[in-house]
C-alpha positions as CSV (number, residue, x, y, z in Angstrom):
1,X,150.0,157.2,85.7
2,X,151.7,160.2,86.7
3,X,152.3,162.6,83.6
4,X,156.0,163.0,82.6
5,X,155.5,166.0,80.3
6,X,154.0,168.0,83.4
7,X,155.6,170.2,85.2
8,X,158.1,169.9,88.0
9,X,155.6,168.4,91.2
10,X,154.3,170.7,93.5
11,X,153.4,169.4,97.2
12,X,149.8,168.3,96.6
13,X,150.8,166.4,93.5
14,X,154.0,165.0,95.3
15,X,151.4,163.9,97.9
16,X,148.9,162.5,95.3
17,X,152.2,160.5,94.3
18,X,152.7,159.1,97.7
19,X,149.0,158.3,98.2
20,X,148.8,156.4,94.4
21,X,151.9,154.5,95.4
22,X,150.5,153.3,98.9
23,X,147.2,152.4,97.2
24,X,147.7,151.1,93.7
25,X,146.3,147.7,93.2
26,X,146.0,146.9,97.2
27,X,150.0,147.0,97.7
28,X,152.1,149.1,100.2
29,X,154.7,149.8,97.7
30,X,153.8,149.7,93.7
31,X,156.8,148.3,91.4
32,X,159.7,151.2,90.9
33,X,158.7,151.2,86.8
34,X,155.0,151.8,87.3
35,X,155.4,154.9,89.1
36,X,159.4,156.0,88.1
37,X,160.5,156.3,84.8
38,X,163.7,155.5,83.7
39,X,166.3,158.3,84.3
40,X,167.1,158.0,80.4
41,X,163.5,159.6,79.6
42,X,165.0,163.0,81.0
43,X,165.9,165.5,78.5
44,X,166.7,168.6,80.4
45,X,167.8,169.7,84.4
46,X,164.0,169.7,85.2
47,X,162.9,166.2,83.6
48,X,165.5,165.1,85.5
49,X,164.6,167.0,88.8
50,X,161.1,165.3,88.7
51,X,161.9,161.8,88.3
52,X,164.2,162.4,91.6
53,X,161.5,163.7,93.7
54,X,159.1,160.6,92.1
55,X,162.3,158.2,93.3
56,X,161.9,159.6,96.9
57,X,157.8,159.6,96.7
58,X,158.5,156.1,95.8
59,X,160.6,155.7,98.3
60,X,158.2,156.6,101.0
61,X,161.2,158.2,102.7
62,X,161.3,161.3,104.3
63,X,164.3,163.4,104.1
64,X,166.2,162.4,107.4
65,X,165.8,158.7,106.8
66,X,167.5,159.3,103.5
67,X,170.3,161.0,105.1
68,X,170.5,158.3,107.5
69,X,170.4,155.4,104.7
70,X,173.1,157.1,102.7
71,X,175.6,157.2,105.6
72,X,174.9,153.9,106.1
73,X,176.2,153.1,102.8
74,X,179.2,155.2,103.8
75,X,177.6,158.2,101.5
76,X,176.9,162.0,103.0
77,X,173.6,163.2,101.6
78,X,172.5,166.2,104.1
79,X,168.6,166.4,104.2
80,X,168.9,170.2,104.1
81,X,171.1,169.9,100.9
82,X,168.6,167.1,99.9
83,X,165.3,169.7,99.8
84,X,167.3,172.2,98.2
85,X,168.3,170.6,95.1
86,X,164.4,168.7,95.3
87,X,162.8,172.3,95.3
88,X,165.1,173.8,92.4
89,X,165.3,173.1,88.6
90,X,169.6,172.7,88.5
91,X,170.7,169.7,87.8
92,X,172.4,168.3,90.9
93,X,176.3,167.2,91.5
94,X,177.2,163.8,90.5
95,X,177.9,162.7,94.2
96,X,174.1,163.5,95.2
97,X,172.8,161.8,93.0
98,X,175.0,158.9,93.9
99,X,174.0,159.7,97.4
100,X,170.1,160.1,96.8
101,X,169.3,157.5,94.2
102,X,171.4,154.5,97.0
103,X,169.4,155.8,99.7
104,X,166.4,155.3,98.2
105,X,167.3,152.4,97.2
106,X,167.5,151.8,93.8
107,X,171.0,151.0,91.7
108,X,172.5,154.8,91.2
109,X,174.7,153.7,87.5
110,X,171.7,154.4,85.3
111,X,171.4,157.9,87.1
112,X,174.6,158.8,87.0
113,X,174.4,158.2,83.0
114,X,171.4,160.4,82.6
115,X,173.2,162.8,84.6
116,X,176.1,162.6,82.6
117,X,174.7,163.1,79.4
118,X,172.1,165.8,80.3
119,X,175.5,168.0,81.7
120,X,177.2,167.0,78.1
121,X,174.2,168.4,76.1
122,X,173.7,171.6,79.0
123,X,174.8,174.6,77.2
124,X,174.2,177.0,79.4
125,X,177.1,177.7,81.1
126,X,177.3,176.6,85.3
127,X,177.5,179.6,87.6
128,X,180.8,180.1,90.0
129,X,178.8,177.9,92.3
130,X,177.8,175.6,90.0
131,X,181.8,175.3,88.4
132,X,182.7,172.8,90.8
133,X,182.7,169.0,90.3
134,X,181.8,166.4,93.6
135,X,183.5,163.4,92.7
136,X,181.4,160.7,92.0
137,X,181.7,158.9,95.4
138,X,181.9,162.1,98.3
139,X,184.3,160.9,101.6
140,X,183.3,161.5,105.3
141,X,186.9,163.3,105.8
142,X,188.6,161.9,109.1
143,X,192.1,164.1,108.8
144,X,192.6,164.1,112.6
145,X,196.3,163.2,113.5
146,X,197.0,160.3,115.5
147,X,195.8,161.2,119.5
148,X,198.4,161.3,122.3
149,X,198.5,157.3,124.1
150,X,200.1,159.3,127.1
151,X,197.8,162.2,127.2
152,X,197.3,163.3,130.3
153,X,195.6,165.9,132.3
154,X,193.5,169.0,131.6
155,X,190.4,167.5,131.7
156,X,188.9,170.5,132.9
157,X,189.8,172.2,129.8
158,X,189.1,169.3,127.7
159,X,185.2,169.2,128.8
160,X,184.9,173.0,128.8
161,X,185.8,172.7,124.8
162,X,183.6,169.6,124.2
163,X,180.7,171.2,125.8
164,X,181.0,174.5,123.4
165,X,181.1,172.7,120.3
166,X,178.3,170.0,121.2
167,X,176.0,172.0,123.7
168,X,172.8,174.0,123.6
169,X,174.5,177.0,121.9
170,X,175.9,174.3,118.5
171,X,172.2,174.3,118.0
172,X,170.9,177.6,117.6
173,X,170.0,178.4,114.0
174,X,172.8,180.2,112.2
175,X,175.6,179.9,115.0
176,X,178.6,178.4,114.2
177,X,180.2,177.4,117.7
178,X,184.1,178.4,117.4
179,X,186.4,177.7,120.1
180,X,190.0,179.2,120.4
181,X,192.6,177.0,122.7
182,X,195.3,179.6,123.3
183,X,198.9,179.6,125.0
184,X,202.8,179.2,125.1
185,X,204.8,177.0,122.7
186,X,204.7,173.7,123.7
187,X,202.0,173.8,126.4
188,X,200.1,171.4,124.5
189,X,197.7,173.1,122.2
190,X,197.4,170.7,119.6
191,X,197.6,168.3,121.7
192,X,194.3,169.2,123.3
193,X,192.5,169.7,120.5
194,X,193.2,166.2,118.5
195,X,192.5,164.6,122.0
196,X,189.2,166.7,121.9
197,X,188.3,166.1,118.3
198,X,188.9,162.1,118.5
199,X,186.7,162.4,121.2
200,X,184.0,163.9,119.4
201,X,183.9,162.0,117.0
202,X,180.0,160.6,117.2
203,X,178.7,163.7,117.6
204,X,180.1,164.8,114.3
205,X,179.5,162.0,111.9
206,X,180.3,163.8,108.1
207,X,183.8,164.0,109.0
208,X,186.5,165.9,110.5
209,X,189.2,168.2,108.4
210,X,192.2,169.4,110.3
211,X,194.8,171.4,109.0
212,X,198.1,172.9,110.2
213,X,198.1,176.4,109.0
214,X,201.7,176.9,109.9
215,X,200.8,180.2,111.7
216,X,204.6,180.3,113.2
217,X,206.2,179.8,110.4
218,X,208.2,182.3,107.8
219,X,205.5,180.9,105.1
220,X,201.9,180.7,106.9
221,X,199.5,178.3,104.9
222,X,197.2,180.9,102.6
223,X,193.5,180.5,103.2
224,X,192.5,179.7,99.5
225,X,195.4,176.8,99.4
226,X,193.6,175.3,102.5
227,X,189.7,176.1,101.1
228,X,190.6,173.9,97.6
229,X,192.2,171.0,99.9
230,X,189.3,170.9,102.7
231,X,186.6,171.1,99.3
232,X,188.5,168.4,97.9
233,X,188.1,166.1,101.0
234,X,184.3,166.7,101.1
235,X,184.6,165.7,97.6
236,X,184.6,169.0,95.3
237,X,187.0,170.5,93.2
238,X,186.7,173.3,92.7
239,X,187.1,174.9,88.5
240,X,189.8,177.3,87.8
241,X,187.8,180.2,88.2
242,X,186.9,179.6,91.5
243,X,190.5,178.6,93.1
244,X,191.8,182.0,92.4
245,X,189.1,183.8,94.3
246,X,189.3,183.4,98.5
247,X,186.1,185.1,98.7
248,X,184.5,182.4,96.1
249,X,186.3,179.5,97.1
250,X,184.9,180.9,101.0
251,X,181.2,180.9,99.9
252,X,181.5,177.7,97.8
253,X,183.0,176.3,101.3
254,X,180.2,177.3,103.0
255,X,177.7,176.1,100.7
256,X,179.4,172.5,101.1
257,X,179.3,172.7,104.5
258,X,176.3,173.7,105.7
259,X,173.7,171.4,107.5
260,X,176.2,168.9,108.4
261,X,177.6,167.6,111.3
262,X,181.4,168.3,110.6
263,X,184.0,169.2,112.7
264,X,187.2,171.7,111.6
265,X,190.6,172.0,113.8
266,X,192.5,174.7,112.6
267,X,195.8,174.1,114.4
268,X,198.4,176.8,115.2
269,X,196.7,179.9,113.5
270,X,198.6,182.8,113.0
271,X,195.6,185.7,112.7
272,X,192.4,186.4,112.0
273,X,192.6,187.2,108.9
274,X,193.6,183.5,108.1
275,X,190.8,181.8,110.3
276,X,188.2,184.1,108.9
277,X,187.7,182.5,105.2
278,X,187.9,179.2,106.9
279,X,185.0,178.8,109.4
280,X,182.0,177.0,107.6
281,X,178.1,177.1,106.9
282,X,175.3,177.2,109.4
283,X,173.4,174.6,110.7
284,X,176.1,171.5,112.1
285,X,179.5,172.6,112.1
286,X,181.9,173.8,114.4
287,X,185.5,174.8,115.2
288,X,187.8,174.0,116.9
289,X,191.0,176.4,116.4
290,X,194.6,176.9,118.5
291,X,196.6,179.6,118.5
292,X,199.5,181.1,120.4
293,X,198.1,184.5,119.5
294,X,194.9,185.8,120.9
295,X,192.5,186.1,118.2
296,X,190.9,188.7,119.8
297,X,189.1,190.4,116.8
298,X,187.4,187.1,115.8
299,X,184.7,186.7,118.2
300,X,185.1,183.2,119.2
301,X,182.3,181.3,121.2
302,X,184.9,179.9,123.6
303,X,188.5,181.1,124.3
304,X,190.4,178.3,125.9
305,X,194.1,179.4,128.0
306,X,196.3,176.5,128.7
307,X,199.1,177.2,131.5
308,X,201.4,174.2,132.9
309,X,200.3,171.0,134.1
310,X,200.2,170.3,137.8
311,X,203.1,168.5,139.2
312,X,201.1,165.2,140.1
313,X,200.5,165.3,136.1
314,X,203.5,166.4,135.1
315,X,205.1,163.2,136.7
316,X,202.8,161.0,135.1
317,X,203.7,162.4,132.1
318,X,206.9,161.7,132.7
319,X,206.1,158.0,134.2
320,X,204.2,157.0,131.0
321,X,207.4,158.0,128.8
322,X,210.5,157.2,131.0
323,X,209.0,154.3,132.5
324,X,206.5,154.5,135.4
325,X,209.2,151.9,137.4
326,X,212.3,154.8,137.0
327,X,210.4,157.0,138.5
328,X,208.9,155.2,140.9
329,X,212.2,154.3,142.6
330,X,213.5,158.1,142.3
331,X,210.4,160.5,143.0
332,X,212.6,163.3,144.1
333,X,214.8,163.5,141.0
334,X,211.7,163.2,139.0
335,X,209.9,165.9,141.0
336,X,213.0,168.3,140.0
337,X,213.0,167.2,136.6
338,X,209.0,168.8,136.6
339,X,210.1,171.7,137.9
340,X,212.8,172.6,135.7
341,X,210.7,171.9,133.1
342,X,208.5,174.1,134.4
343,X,205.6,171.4,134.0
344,X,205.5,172.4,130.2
345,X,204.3,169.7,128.3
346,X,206.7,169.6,125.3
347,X,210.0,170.2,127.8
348,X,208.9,166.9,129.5
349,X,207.7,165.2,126.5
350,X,211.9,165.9,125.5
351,X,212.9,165.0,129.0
352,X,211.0,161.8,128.8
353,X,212.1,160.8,125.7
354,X,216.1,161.6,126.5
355,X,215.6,159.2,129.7
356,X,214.0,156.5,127.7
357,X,217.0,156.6,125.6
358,X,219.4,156.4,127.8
359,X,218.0,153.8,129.9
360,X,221.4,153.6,132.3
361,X,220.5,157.1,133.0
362,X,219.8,157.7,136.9
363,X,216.8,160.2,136.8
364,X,219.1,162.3,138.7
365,X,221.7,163.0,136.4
366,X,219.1,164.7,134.0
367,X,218.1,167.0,137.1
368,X,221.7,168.1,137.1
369,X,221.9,168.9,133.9
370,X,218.6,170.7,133.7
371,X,219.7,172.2,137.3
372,X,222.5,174.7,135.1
373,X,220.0,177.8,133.9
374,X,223.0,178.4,131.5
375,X,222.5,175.3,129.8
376,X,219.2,174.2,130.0
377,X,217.4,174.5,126.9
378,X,220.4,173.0,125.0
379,X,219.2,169.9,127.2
380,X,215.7,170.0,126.0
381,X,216.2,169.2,122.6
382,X,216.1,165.8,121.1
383,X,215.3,164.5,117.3
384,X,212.9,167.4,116.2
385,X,212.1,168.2,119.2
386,X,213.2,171.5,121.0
387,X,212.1,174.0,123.3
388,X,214.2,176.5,122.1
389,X,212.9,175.9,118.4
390,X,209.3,175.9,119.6
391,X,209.9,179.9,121.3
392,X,211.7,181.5,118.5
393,X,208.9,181.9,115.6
394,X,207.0,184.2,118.3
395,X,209.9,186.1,118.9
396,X,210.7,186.7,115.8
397,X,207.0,187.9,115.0
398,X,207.5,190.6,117.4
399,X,207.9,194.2,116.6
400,X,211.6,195.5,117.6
401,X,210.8,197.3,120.1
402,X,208.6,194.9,121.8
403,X,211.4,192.3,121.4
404,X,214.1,194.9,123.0
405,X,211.3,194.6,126.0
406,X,211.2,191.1,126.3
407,X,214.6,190.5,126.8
408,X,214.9,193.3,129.1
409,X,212.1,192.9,131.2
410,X,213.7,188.9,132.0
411,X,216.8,191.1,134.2
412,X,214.2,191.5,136.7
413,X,214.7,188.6,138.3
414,X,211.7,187.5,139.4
415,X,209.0,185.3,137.5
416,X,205.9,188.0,138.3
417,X,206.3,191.4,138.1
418,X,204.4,194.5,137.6
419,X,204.1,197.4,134.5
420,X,205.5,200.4,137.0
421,X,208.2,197.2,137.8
422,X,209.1,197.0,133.5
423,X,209.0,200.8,133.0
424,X,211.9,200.9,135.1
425,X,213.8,198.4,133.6
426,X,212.9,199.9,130.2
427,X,213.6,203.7,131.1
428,X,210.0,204.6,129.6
429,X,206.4,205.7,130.7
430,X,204.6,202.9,132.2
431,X,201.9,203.2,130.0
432,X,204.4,202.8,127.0
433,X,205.5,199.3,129.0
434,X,202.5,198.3,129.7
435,X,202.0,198.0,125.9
436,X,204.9,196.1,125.1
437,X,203.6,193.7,128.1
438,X,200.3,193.7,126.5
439,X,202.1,192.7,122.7
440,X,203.9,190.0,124.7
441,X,201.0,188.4,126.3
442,X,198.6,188.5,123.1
443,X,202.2,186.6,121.5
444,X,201.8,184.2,124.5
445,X,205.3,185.2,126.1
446,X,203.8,186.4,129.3
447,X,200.6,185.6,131.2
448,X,198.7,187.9,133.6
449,X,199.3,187.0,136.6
450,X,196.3,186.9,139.8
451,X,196.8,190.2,142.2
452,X,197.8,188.0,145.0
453,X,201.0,187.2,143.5
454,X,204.7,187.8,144.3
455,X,205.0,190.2,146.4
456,X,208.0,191.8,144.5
457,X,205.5,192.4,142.1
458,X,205.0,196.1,143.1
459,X,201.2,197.6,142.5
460,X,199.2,197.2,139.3
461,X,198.7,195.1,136.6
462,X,200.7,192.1,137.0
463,X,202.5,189.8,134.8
464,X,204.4,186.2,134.8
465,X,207.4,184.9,132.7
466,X,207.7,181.5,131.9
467,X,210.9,179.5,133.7
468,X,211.6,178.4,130.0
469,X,210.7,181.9,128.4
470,X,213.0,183.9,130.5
471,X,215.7,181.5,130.0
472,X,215.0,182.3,126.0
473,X,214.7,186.0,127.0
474,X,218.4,185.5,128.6
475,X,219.5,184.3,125.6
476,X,217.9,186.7,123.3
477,X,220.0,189.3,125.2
478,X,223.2,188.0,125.5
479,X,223.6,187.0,121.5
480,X,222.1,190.4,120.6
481,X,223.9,192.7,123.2
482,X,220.8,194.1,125.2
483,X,222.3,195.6,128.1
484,X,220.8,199.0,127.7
């Protein structure tokens, strides 16, 4: 028999172990009591240490197939995490244990009493990583929101995200692939991403956390408040101590996550500073993030611009809200109603939904209405639902100066235009404009434009305005007096 009062097994006694369990008395597996003691024998972290890595000798199982029989018993048990704890004297969370002792096949309850009372009698007191407690049975988090049944379109896009978080580069050691889908309010962001994610989801079997970080709102979501709920959905909470530290609450989050295959969608981010504390361990995750700010500073793997569907899309879009028979029998009024929505996804989501509710509703008599410039975003608003609503929390972001420029630079008329073209709406240097452009398009209010457009345009960089943007921009001006 194996000596209990020895030390903790090194890897020629742990494979003397496997042999004497193979080979004792002629069988391929010896009975569980001959070879493991009961859990209650431990008196201390390392007693108890041992007797784990006997379970898994006797278990004839290496490390992955572990990992693979705990999932199956809907448990997360990481084989990284899994030689860790093996190789170290500390005695494991509750929810490994769980995890380890199922996996290898042998009722967990008496375990988890050993475990219990050798933490009761511990008085050395747990380090910041150790202060957490994994509840007893750890989740595979699925957070995603429900996908889109009418998504439709950029599947270009869709593929170019998918292959960064899944290719060759998710694999290299110590890479974490991160992947930044930027643009306009209500081009469809999210929208992307939770189509992505649900996707993805076999390639990342321990779970996937989303969050909403409420990036344009007056009260963005703080990166510790999101670390303590995304720890608590892979089944730690975290001691007092640690939920008043970011940077502790950050490495504990790491810790958690590395080695598994987990995906994180960090929806409308407002900076960097909030994504930072939030991107996980090595070795299996990745992140997916969206942002109408370009997190420049951040270094993601992937950066991801949506602009406005195509028309053919934009229509089906339309056809799978309205009714594909509406706009069947009127393909001109629909093909105005596209337009004037500027083939934004959100202004046709709300033109959709008006029409389906107002099912006597000729397609053309939404045209018309959307037809009047002066009056058009007050049309694109339904329920919770507005166009208008989705443009002001960037606006408002913005410093004054850049905002004067924004609601100047829409008197020019035309939907591309160049810096020299602003300066001389905004009576300043053009290298002074060509700032405030800049500000606007890292706030997603403008996009550059290709140097083959209008031809108004003049020389230089150029830039385009949004249908729907400069229509805010209008606005903007007229309630706060810009005319000079």
């Amino acid at each position: 028999m194996y000596d209990t009062s020895s030390p903790m097994p090194n890897n020629a006694e742990w494979l003397q172990l496997r042999r004497y369990t193979r080979h004792r008395t002629g069988r391929s597996k010896v009975a569980y009591s001959d070879v493991v003691l009961s859990p209650q024998h431990a008196r201390t972290p390392e007693d108890f240490i041992r007797l784990l890595r006997r379970l898994r000798a006797w278990s004839e199982l290496t490390y992955r197939e572990l990992e693979v029989r705990a999932r199956r018993c809907g448990l997360h048990l990481a084989r990284s995490t899994a030689a860790a704890v093996l190789d170290r004297g500390a005695l494991p969370r509750a929810g490994f244990v769980r995890a380890y002792v199922a996996a290898c096949g042998v009722p967990p309850e008496p375990w988890l009493d050993a475990r219990q009372r050798i933490a009761a009698s511990c008085t050395q007191a747990p380090g910041p990583v150790e202060a957490p407690v994994e509840a007893a049975v750890p989740l595979v988090p699925a957070q995603l929101p429900s996908d889109l049944a009418d998504f439709t379109g950029r599947e270009e896009q869709r593929r170019a995200v998918a292959q960064e978080l899944t290719g060759a580069a998710a694999a290299l050691h110590g890479v974490v692939p991160v992947v930044a889908v930027t643009g306009m309010a209500g081009i469809g962001k999210t929208a992307l991403a939770v189509h992505t994610a649900h996707a993805l989801t076999d390639r990342f079997p321990d779970g996937r956390l989303f969050v909403d970080l409420r990036g344009t709102s007056t009260a963005p979501a703080e990166p510790g408040e999101v670390l303590v709920r995304f720890l608590r959905a892979l089944g730690v909470s975290p001691a007092a101590p640690v939920r008043d530290s970011v940077e502790e609450l950050s490495a504990l989050y790491r810790t958690v996550t590395a080695g598994r295959a987990l995906l994180v969608v960090l929806d409308n981010a407002a900076s960097e500073r909030q994504v930072r504390p939030l991107l996980p361990g090595v070795g299996g995750p990745a992140v997916l993030v969206t942002s109408r700010n370009r997190l420049t500073t951040m270094g993601p793997s992937r950066s991801v611009e949506l602009g406005p569907l195509s028309a053919e899309h934009g229509v089906t879009v339309l056809a799978r809200i309205a009714g594909a028979e509406r706009v069947a029998a009127e393909p001109e009024a629909a093909a105005d109603i596209v337009r004037l929505c500027g083939r934004c996804p959100l202004a046709l989501r709300v033109a959709g939904t008006r029409l389906a509710c107002r099912g006597q509703w000729p397609l053309d008599r939404l045209a018309e209405l959307l037809r009047d410039e002066r009056g058009r975003l007050d049309e694109l608003a339904i329920g919770d639902l507005a166009v208008r609503d989705s443009l002001e929390p960037g606006y408002a972001t913005l410093l004054e100066a850049t905002r004067r420029a924004f609601r100047l630079v829409a008197r020019l008329g035309t939907a591309v235009f160049s810096a020299e073209a602003a300066a001389e709406v905004l009576d300043c240097p053009v290298d002074v404009a060509e700032a405030h452009l800049e500000a606007l398009v890292d706030a997603s209010l403008l996009t550059t434009a290709p140097a083959d457009g209008d031809d108004r345009a003049g020389g230089g960089a150029r830039y385009r305005m949004h249908d729907l943007v400069r229509l805010y921009a209008w606005e903007r001006a007229v309630a706060e007096g810009t005319a000079a």
